[in-house]
C-alpha positions, 0 to 999 in steps of 0.5 A, a space after each residue: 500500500 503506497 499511500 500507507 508507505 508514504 504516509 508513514 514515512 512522512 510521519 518521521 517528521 512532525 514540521 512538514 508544512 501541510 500540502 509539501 508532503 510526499 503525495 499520489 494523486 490517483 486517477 481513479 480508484 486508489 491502488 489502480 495502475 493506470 497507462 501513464 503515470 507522473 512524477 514530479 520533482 520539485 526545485 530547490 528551497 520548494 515543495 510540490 505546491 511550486 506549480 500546482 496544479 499544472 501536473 494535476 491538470 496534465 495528470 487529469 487530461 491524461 487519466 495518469 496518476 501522479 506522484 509528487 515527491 518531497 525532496 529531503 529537507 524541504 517543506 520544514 525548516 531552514 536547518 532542515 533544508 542544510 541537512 540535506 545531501 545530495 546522495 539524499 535527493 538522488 535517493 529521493 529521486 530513485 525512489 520516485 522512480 520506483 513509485 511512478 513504475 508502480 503506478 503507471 506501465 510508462 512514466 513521465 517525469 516533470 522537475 523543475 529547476 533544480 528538480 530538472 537538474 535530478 530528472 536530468 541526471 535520472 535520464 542519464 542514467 541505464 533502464 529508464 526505458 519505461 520514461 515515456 519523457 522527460 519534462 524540464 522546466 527552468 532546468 538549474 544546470 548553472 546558476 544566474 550568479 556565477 559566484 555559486 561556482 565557488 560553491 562547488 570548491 574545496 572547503 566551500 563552506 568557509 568560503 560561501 560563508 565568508 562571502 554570502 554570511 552564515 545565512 542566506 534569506 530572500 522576501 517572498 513575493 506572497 503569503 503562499 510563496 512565503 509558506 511554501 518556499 524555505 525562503 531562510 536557510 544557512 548558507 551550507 543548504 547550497 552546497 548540495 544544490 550545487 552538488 547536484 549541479 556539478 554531478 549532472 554537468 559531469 554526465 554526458 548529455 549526448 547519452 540522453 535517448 529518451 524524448 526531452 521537453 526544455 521549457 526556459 525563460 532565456 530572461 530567467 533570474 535565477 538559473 543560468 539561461 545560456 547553459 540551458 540551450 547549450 545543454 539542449 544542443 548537445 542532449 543526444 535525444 532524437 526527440 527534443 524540444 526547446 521552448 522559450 517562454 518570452 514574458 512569464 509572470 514570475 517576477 525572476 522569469 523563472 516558475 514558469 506556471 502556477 497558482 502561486 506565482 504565474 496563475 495566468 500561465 499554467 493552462 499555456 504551459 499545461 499545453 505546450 507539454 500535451 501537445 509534445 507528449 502527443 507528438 511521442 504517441 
């Protein structure tokens, strides 16, 4: 029982902001397998609610069940989050995985910034050939400041503490940006997200086979827009699309869709990802 599994690993934790856990939406009834399913993987200092419901929409149209995953240290508290490793997201990962191949005969994995940086990775990886494709959204192969390289140095803790201060907090831009981001954390909580960055850069991008959907702002303030397209360039996938999204709602130009913080995008977005996952029919 998966919703049992889920539920009692989620009860480790007695902090999670309600609506972050790890969660399935089923298509019909719980415990159906259905043709397709989805995993989402959500970005760094985010949760599941980052694009909601843009992957209950395509889940909906689609009669796919739909996996959300709770990257560890996310959706709780700001130590929390610098707990986290990047062995434990890549475990994460796997293990959303394994739960989308139960749910569903073939999968399709959305992520979004750095969660694409982890569906990127997976998609290097042997025996994925039941991922139908693979959704990138704002994917974080670099990013915009190019002062996080330090971050993947030796002693890069020191040296990002010296530079940035022992913690690094932002103003979110509404109530629910602010419940469902982790928007203060300690410094240190980058270095796995950079971590993550630098093992996906070292994997070769022409291994990548199956079906790539590149969703990007190329005015993105948060990631590296440059190193998306030439990450694209080079994917060996012979089904690929690169979509940039000109004047998104986001403020940063960087979560393309959602309730939170680019409402009026979502059905646009949810389009452009139906319509290439047509094409692979």
């Amino acid at each position: 029982d998966l919703d049992a599994y889920l539920a009692e690993q989620e009860a480790r934790y007695n902090d999670i902001t309600p609506g972050a856990e790890k969660t399935i939406i089923w298509a019909g009834e719980p415990g159906q397998k259905t043709p397709l399913s989805i995993i989402y993987l959500h970005g760094f200092s985010a949760t599941r609610q980052e694009t909601a419901p843009l992957s209950d929409n395509i889940a909906a149209e689609l009669g796919a069940n739909l996996y959300y995953t709770r990257f560890t240290g996310h959706g709780r508290s700001g130590e929390a989050l610098a707990e986290a490793t990047v062995n434990d997201w890549l475990n994460d990962t796997n293990e959303a995985l394994e739960i989308g191949r139960r749910l569903g005969d073939e999968l399709i994995v959305i992520g979004v910034s750095t969660g694409a940086t982890a569906a990127t990775w997976l998609a290097t990886q042997p025996n994925i050939d039941d991922v139908r494709a693979f959704v990138l959204m704002s994917p974080n192969y670099a990013p915009n400041d190019s002062t996080a390289e330090i971050l993947t140095w030796p002693w890069a803790e020191s040296i990002a503490t010296a530079l940035i201060g022992p913690e690094r907090s932002w103003e979110p831009s509404n109530e629910e940006h602010g419940r469902y981001w982790t928007h203060r954390y300690p410094t240190k909580a980058l270095l796995p997200m950079m971590g993550l960055v630098k093992l996906t850069r070292s994997a070769d991008p022409a291994g990548i086979t199956r079906p790539i959907l590149m969703i990007y702002s190329p005015n993105d303030q948060v990631i590296n827009p440059e190193r998306v397209e030439t990450t694209f360039e080079q994917i060996g996938s012979p089904q690929k699309e690169l979509v940039p999204i000109q004047n998104g709602q986001d403020v940063s130009n960087h979560v393309l869709a959602g309730n939170i913080l680019s409402p009026d995008d979502t059905d646009h977005i949810a389009q452009i990802i139906l319509d290439f996952l047509h094409t692979l029919e």
